[in-house]
DRENPA-3360 file (N, C-alpha, C; in nm, 2 decimals, always signed):
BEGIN
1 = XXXXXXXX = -4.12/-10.92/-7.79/-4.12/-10.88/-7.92/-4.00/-10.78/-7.95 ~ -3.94/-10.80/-8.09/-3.79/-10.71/-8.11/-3.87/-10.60/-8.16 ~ -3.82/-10.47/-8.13/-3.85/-10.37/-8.24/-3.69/-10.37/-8.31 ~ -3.72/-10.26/-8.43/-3.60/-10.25/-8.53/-3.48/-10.21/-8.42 ~ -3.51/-10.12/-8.34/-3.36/-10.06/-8.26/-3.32/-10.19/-8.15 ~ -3.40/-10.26/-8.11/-3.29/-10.37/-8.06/-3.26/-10.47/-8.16 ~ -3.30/-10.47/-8.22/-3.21/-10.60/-8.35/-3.10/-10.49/-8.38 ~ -3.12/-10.39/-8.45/-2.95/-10.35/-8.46/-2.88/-10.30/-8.34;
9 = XXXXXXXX = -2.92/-10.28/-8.26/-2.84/-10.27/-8.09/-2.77/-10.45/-8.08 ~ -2.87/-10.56/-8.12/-2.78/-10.71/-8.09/-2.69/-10.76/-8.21 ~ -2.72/-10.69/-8.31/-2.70/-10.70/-8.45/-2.53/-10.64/-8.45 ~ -2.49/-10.54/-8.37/-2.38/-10.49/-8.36/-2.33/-10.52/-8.21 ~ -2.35/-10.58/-8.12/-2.32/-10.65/-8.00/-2.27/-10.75/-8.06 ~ -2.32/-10.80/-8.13/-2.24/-10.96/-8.20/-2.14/-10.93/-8.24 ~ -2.15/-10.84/-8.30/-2.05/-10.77/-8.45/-1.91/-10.78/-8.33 ~ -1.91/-10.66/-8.22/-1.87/-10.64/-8.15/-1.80/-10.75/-8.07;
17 = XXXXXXXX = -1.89/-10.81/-8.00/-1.86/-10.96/-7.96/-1.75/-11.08/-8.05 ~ -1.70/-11.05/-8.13/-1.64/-11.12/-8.24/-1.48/-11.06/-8.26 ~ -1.52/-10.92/-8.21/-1.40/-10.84/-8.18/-1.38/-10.73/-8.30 ~ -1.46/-10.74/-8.41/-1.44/-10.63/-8.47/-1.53/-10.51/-8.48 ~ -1.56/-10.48/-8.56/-1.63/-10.30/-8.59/-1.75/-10.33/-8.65 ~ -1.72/-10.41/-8.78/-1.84/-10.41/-8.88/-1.84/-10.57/-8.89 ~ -1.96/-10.60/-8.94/-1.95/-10.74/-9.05/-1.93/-10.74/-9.13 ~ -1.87/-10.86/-9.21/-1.90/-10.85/-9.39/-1.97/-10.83/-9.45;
25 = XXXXXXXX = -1.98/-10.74/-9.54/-2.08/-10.76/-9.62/-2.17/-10.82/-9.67 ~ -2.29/-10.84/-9.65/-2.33/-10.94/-9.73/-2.35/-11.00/-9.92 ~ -2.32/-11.09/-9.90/-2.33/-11.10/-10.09/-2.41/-11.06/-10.15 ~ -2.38/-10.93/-10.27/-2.51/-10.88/-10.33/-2.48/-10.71/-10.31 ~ -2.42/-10.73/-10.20/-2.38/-10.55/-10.16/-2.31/-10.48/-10.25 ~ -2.33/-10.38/-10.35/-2.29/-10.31/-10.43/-2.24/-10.20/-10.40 ~ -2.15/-10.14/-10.47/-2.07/-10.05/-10.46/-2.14/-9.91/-10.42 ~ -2.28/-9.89/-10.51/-2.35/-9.78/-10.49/-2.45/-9.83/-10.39;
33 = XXXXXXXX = -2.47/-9.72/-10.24/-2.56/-9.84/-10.18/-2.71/-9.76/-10.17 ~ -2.76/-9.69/-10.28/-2.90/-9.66/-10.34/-2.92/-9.74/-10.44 ~ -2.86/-9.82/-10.45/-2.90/-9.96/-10.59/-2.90/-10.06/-10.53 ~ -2.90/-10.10/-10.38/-2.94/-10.18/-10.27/-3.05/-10.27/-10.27 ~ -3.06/-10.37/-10.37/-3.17/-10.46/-10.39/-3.28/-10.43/-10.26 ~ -3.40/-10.43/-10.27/-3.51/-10.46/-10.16/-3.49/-10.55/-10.06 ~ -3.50/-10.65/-10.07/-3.43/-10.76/-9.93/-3.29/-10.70/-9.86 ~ -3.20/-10.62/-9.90/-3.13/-10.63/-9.82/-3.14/-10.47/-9.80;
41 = XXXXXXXX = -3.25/-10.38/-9.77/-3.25/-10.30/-9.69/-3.30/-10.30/-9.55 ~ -3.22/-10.22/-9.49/-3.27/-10.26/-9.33/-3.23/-10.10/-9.29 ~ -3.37/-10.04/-9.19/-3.40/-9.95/-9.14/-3.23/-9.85/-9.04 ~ -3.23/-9.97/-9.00/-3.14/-9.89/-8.83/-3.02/-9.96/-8.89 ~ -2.93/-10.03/-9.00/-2.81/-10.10/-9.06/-2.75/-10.02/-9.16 ~ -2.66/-9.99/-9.14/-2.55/-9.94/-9.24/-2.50/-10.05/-9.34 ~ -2.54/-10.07/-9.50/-2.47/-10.16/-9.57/-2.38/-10.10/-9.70 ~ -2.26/-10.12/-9.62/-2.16/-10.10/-9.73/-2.05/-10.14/-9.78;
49 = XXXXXXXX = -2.03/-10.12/-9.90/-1.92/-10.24/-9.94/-1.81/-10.27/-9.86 ~ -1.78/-10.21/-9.78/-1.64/-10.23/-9.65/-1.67/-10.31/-9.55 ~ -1.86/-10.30/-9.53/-1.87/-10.35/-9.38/-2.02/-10.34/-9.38 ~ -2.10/-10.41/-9.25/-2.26/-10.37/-9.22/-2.23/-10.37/-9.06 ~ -2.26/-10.28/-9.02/-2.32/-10.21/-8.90/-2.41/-10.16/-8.85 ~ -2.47/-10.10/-8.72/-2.58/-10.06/-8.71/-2.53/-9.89/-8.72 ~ -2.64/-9.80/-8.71/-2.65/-9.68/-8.73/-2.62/-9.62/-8.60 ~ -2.61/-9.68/-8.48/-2.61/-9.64/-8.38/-2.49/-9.60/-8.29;
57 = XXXXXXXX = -2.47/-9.50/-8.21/-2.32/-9.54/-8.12/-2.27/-9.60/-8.06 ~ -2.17/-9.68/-8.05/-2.10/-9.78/-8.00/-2.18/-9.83/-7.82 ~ -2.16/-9.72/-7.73/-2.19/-9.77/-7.65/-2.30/-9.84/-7.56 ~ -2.40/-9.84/-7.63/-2.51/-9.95/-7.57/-2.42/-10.06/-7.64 ~ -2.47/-10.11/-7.71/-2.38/-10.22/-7.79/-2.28/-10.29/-7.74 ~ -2.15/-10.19/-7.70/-2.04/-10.27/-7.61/-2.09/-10.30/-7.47 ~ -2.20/-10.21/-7.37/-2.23/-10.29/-7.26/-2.28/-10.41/-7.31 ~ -2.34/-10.43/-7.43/-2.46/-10.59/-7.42/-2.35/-10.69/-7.51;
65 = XXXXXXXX = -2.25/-10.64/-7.53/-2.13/-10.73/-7.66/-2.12/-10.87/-7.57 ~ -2.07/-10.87/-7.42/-2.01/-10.98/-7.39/-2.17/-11.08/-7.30 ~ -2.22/-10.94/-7.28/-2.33/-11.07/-7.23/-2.47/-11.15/-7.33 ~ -2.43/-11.09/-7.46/-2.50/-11.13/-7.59/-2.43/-11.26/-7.67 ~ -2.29/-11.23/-7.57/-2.20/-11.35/-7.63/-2.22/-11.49/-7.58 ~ -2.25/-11.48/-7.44/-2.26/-11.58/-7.36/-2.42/-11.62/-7.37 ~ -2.51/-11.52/-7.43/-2.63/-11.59/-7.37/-2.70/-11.47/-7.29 ~ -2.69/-11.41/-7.19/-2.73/-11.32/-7.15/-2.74/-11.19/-7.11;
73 = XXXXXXXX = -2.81/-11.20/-7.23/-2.84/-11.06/-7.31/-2.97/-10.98/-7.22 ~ -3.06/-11.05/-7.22/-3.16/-11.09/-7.15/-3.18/-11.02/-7.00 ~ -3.08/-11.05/-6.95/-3.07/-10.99/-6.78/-2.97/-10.84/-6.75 ~ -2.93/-10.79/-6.85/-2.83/-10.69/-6.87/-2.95/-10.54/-6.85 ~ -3.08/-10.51/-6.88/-3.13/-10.45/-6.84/-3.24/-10.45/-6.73 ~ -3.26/-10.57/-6.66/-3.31/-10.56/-6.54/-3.24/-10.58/-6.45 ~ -3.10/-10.59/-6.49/-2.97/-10.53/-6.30/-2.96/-10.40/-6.36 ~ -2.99/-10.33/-6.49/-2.96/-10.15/-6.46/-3.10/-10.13/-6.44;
81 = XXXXXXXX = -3.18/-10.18/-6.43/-3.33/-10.09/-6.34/-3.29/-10.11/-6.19 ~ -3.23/-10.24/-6.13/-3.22/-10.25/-6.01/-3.13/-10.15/-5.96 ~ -2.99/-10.12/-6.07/-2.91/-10.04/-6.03/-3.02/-9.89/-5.98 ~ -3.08/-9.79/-6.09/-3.17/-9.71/-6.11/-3.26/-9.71/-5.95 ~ -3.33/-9.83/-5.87/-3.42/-9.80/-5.81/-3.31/-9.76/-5.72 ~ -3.19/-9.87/-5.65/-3.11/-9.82/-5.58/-3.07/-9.68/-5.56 ~ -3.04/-9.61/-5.65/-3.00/-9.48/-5.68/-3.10/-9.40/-5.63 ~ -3.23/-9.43/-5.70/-3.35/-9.41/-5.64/-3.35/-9.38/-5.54;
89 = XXXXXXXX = -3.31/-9.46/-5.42/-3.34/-9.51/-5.29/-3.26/-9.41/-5.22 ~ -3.14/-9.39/-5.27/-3.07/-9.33/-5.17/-3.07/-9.17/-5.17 ~ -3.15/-9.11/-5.31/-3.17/-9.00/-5.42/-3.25/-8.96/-5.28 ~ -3.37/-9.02/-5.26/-3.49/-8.99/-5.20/-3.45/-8.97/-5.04 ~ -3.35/-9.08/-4.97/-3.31/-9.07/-4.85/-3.23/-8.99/-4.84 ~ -3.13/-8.90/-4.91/-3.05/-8.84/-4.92/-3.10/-8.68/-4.86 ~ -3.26/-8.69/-4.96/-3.31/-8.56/-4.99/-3.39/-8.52/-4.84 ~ -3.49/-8.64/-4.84/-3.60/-8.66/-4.73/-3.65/-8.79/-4.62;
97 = XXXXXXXX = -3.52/-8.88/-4.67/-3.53/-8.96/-4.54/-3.63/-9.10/-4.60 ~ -3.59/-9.23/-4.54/-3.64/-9.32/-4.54/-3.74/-9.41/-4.59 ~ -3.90/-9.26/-4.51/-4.05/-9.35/-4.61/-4.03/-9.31/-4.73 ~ -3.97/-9.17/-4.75/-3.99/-9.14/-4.91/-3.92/-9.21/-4.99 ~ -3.82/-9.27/-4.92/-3.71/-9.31/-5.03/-3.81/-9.46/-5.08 ~ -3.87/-9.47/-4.96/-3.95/-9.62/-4.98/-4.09/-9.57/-5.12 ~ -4.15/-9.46/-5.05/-4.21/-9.42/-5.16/-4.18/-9.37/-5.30 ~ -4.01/-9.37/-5.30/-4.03/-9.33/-5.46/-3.99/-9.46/-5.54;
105 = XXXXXXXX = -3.93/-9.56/-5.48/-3.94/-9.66/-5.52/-4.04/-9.76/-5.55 ~ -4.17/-9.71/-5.49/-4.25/-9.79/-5.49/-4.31/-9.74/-5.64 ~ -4.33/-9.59/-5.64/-4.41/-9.55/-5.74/-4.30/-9.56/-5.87 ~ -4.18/-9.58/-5.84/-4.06/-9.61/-6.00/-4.13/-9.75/-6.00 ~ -4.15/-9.85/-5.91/-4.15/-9.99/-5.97/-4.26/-10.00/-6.05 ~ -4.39/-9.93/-5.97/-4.52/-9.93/-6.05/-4.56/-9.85/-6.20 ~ -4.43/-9.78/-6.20/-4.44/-9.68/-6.36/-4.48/-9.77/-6.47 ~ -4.53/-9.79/-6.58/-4.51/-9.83/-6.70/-4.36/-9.79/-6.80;
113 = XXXXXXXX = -4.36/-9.66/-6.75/-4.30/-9.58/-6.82/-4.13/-9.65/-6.76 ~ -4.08/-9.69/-6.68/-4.02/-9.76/-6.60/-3.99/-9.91/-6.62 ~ -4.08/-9.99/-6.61/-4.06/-10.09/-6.66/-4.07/-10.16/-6.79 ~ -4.13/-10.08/-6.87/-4.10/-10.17/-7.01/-4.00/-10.14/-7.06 ~ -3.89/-10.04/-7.06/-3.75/-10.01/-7.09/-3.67/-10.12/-7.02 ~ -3.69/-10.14/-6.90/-3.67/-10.20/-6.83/-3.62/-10.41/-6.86 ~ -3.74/-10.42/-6.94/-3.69/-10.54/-6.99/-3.70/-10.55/-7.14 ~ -3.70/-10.46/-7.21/-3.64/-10.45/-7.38/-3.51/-10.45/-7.34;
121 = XXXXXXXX = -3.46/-10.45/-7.47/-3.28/-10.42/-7.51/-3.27/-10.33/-7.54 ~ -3.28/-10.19/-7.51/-3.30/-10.11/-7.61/-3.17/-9.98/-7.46 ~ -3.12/-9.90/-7.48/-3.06/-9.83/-7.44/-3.09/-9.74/-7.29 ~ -3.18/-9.71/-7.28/-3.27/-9.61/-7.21/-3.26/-9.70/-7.06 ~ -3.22/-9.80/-7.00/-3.19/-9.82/-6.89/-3.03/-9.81/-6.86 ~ -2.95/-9.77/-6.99/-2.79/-9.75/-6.94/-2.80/-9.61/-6.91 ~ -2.92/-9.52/-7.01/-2.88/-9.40/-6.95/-2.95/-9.35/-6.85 ~ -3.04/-9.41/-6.81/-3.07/-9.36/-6.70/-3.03/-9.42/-6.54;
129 = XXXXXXXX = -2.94/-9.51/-6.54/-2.84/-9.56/-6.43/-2.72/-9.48/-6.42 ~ -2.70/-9.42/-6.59/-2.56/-9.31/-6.59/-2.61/-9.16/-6.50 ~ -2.71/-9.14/-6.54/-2.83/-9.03/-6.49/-2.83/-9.04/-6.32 ~ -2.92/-9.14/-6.29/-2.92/-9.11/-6.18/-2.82/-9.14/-6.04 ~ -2.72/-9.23/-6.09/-2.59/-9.23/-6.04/-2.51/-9.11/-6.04 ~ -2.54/-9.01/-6.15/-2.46/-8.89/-6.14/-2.56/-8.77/-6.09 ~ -2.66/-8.82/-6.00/-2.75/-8.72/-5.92/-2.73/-8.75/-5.81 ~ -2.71/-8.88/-5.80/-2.68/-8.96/-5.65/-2.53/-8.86/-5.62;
137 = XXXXXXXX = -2.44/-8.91/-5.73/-2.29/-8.83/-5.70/-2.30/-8.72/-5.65 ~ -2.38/-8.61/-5.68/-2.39/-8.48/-5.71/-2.43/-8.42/-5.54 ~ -2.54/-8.51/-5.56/-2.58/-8.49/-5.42/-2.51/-8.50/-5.26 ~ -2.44/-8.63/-5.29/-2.33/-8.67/-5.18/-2.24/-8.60/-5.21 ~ -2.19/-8.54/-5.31/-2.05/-8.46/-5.30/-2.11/-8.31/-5.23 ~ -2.22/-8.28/-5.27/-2.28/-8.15/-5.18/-2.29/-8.19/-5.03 ~ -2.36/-8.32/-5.04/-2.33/-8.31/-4.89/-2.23/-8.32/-4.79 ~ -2.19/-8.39/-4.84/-2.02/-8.41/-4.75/-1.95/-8.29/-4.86;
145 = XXXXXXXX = -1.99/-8.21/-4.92/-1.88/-8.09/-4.95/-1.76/-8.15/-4.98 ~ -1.75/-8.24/-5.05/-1.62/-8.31/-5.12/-1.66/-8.36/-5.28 ~ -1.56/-8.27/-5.34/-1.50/-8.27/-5.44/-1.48/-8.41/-5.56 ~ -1.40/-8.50/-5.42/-1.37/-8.61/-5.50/-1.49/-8.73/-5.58 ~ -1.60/-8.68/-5.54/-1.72/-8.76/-5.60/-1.70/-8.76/-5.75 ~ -1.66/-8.63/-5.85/-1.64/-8.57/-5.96/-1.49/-8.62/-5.97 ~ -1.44/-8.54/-5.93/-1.23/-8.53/-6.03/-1.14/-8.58/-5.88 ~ -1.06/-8.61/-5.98/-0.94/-8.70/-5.86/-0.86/-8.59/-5.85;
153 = XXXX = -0.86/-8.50/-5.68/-0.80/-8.41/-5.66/-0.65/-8.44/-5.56 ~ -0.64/-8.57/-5.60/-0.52/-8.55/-5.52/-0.39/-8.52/-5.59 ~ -0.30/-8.47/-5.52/-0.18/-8.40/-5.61/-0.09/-8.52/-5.64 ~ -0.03/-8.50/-5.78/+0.06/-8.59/-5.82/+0.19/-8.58/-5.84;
% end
């Protein structure tokens, strides 16, 4: 089932997908857009005489633009949960070694709270792959006491 934020998350992936910013307007779209006939209001959509877009920031959108193009759209948030448990995995082995890492994976797969993000369209598994890949970073740069996990320190 769509909610409103992934129709305008694919609503502007297409947009995107096409190569431009906005769509055309649709016919009917008037100059003042509080005199916006009833049918063509939409919650999470920007309609204005220049263009219709979603309300939202670019970036979920352009991850899902080219695989919304092809078709799959679909599988773009269950490889970033898989990315997430990995991170997971190493998060946990990093900290305390092997069973745990097994155990926090086990209790991420069984979350609710984990998996229904998980296969919506909806944002919240790009940021939390951005998230936990920059905990994983954090961690390994403490460990090995190297820098370059963060900023490119070599001299130029």
């Amino acid at each position: 089932m769509n909610n409103p934020d992934e129709m305008a998350y694919r609503f502007q992936a297409r947009i995107l997908g096409t190569g431009k910013l906005v769509a055309a307007a649709p016919p009917g779209a008037p100059q003042q857009p509080w005199a916006v006939p009833p049918p063509l209001r939409f919650n999470n959509l920007v309609l204005w005489s220049n263009g219709w877009f979603a309300k939202y920031p670019l970036g979920w959108p352009l991850v899902l633009a080219l695989p919304e193009k092809i078709g799959l759209e679909w599988l773009v948030n269950p490889l970033l949960a898989v990315g997430i448990l990995i991170c997971t995995a190493r998060i946990a082995r990093t900290l305390s070694g092997q069973a745990v890492s097994f155990c926090a994976v086990a209790l991420l797969v069984l979350s609710p709270a984990f998996l229904a993000p998980s296969v919506q369209r909806v944002a919240h598994a790009t940021a939390g792959l951005l998230v936990a890949s920059a905990c994983w970073a954090w961690l390994e740069a403490m460990r090995r006491r190297k820098l370059a996990y963060f900023v490119d320190v070599s001299a130029d």
